[in-house]
DRENTIVO-692774 format. One record per residue (C-alpha): residue number from 1; chain; x, y, z. Coordinates in nm, 4 decimals. Layout:
// DRENTIVO-692774
REC    i  ch         x         y         z
REC  NUM   A         X         Y         Z
...
***
This chain:
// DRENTIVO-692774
REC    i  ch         x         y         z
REC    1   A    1.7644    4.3717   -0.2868
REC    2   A    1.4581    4.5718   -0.4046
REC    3   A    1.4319    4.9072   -0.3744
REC    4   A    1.0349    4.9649   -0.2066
REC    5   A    0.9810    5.3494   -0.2386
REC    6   A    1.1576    5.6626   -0.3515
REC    7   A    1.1482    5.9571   -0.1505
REC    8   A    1.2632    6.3096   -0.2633
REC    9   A    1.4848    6.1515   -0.5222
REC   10   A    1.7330    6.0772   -0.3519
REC   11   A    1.6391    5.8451   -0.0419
REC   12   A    1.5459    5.4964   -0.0903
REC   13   A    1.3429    5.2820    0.1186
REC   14   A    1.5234    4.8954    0.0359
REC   15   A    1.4014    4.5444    0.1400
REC   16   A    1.6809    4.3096    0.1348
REC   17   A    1.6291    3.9189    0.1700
REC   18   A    1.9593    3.8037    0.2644
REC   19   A    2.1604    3.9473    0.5774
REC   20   A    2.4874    4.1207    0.5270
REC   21   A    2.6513    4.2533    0.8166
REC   22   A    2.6730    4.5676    0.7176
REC   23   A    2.3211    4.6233    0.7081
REC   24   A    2.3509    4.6463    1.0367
REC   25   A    2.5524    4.9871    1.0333
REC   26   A    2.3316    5.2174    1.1976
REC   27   A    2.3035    4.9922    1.5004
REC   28   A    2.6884    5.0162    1.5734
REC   29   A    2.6388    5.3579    1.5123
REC   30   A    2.4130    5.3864    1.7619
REC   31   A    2.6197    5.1690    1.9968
REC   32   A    2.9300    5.3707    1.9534
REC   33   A    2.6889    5.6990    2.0361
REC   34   A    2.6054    5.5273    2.3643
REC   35   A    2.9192    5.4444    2.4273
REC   36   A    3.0695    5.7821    2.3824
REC   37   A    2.7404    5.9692    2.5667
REC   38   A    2.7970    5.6564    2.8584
REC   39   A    2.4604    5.5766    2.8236
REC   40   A    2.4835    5.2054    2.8936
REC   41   A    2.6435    4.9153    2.8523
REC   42   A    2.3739    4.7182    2.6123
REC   43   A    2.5207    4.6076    2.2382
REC   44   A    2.2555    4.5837    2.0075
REC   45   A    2.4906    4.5334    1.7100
REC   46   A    2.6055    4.2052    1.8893
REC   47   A    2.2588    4.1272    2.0050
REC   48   A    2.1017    4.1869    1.6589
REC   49   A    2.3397    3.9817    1.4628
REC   50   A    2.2852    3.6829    1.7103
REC   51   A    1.9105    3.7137    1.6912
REC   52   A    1.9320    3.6815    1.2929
REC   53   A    2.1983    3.3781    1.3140
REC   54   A    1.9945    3.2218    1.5602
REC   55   A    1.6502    3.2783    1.3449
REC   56   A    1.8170    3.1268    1.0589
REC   57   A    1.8376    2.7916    1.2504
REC   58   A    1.4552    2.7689    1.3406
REC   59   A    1.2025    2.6632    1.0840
REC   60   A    0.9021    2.8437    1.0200
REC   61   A    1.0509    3.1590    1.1096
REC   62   A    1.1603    3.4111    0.8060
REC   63   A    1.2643    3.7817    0.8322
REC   64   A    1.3060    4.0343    0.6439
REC   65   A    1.6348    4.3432    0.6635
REC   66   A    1.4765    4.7177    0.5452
REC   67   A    1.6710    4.9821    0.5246
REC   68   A    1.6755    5.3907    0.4138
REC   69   A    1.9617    5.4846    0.1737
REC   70   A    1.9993    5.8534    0.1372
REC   71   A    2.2919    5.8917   -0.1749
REC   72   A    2.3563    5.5500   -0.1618
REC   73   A    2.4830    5.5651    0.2149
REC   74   A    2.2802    5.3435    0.4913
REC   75   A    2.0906    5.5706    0.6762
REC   76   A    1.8460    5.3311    0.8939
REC   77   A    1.7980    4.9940    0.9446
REC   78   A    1.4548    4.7433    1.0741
REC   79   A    1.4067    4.3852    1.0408
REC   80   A    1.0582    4.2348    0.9971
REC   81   A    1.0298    3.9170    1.1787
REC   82   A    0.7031    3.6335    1.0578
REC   83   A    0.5784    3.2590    1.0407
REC   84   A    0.5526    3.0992    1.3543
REC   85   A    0.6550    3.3691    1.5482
REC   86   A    0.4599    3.1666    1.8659
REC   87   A    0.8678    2.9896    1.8652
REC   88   A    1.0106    3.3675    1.9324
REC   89   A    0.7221    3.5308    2.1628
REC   90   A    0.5251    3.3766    2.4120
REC   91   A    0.2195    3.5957    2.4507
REC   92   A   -0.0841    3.4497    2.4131
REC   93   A   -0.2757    3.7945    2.2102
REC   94   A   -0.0379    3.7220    1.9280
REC   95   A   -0.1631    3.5746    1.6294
REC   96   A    0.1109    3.4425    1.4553
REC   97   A   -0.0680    3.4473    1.1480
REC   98   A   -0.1245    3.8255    1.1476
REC   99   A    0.1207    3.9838    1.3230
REC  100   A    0.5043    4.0229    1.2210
REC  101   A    0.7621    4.1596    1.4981
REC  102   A    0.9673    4.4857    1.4219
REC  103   A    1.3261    4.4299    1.5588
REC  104   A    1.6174    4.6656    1.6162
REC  105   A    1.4551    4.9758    1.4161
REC  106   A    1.7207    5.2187    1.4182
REC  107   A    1.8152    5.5494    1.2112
REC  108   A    2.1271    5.7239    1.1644
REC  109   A    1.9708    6.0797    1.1025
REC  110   A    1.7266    6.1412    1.3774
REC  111   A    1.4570    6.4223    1.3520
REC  112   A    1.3723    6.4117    0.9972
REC  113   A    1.0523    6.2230    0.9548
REC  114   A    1.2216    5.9268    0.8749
REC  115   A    1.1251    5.6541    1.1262
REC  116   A    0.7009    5.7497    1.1326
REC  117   A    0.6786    5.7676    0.7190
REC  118   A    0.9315    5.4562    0.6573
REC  119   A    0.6571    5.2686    0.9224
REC  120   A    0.3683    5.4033    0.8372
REC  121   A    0.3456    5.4705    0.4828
REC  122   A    0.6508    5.2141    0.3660
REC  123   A    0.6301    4.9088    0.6387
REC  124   A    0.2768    4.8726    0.7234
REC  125   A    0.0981    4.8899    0.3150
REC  126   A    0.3612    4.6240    0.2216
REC  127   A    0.2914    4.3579    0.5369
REC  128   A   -0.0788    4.4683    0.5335
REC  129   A   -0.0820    4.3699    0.1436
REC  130   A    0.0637    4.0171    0.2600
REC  131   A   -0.2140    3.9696    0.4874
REC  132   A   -0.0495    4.0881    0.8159
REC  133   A   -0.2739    4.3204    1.0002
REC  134   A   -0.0866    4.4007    1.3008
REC  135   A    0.3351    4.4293    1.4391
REC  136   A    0.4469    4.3922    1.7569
REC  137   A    0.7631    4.5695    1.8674
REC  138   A    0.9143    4.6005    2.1857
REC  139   A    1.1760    4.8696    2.3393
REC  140   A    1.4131    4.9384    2.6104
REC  141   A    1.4714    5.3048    2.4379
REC  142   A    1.3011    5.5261    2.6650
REC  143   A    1.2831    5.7833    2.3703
REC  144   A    1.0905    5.5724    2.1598
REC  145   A    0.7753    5.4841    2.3950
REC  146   A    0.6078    5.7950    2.3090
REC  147   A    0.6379    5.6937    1.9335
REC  148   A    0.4849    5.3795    1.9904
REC  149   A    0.2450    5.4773    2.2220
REC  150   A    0.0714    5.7095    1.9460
REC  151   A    0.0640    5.4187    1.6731
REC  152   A   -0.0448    5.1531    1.8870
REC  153   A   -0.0917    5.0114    2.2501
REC  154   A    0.1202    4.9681    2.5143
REC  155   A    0.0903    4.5641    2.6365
REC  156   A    0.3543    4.5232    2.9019
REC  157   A    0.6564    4.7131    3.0720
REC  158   A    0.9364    4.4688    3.2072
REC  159   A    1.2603    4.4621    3.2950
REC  160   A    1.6299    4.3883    3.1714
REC  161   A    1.9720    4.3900    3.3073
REC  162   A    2.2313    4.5404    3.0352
REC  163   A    2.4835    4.3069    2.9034
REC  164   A    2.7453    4.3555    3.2238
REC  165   A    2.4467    4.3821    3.4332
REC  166   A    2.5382    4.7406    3.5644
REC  167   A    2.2022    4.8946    3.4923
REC  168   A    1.8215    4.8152    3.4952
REC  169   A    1.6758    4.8985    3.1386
REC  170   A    1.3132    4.9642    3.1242
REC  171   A    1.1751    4.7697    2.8646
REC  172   A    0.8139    4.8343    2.7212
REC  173   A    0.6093    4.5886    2.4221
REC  174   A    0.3395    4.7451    2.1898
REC  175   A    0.0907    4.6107    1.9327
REC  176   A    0.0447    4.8417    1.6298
REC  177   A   -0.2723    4.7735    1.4283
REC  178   A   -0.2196    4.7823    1.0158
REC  179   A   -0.5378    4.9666    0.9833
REC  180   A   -0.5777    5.0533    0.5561
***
């Protein structure tokens, strides 16, 4: 664990190494919020512990787990995915030696700032300083295209079934440039 930035004195911006479940406490947070708004039937929290057990089993591949502490409580969670990313994603304008993969950015406290600073002025310096120059992230959260869409380019809209296959989610990629 190694605490990246300090905002305000009292919210911390953390890189963490080694995966912990609990990390991953803003996504079930999430997923209980859809559950109770019957939004749909999708679990990231299962889905994004899978996708870490299963990157652990292919070489080349490393990731990293971020999160925001406010007062020592987990407030957000993304994981940076790198290496030979080419094993994970398929498109052929990746260049998997300068682009990392954002997966499952959520936050707990929505409407603060949070998410465009932690990306912008946290996330991006730190991979650009490794040499990474852009991410690629892609979304079935219809409430996040707009986001995306004003730090980087849209590069193709698809299709998924949720996990019970009762509804069609809208699913969009993006390519964010690390421009310093």
């Amino acid at each position: 664990m190694k605490i990246i930035e300090t905002k305000d004195n009292d919210v911390n911006f953390v890189l963490h190494q080694t995966f912990n479940n609990k990390l991953f406490l803003p996504i079930g947070k999430y997923v209980n919020w859809k559950l109770e708004n019957n939004w749909d039937d999708y679990n990231e929290l299962y889905h994004a512990v899978n996708y870490i057990e299963n990157l652990k089993q292919i070489n080349g591949v490393w990731f990293d787990i971020h999160t925001i502490e406010k007062n020592q409580e987990l407030k957000g969670v993304l994981t940076i995915v790198g290496g030979d990313i080419d094993k994970l994603e398929t498109d052929s304008y990746l260049d998997k030696k300068t682009t990392i993969l954002l997966k499952y950015f959520h936050i707990i406290e929505k409407g603060k700032g949070y998410g465009g600073y932690w990306l912008n002025a946290i996330i991006k310096p730190y991979y650009f300083d490794k040499g990474y120059r852009s991410i690629y992230v892609s979304s079935s959260h219809p409430k996040s295209f707009n986001f995306y869409n004003k730090i980087g380019t849209e590069v193709k809209t698809y299709t998924k079934k949720s996990d019970n296959q009762l509804y069609n989610r809208i699913c969009k990629a993006f390519l964010i440039p690390m421009n310093q």
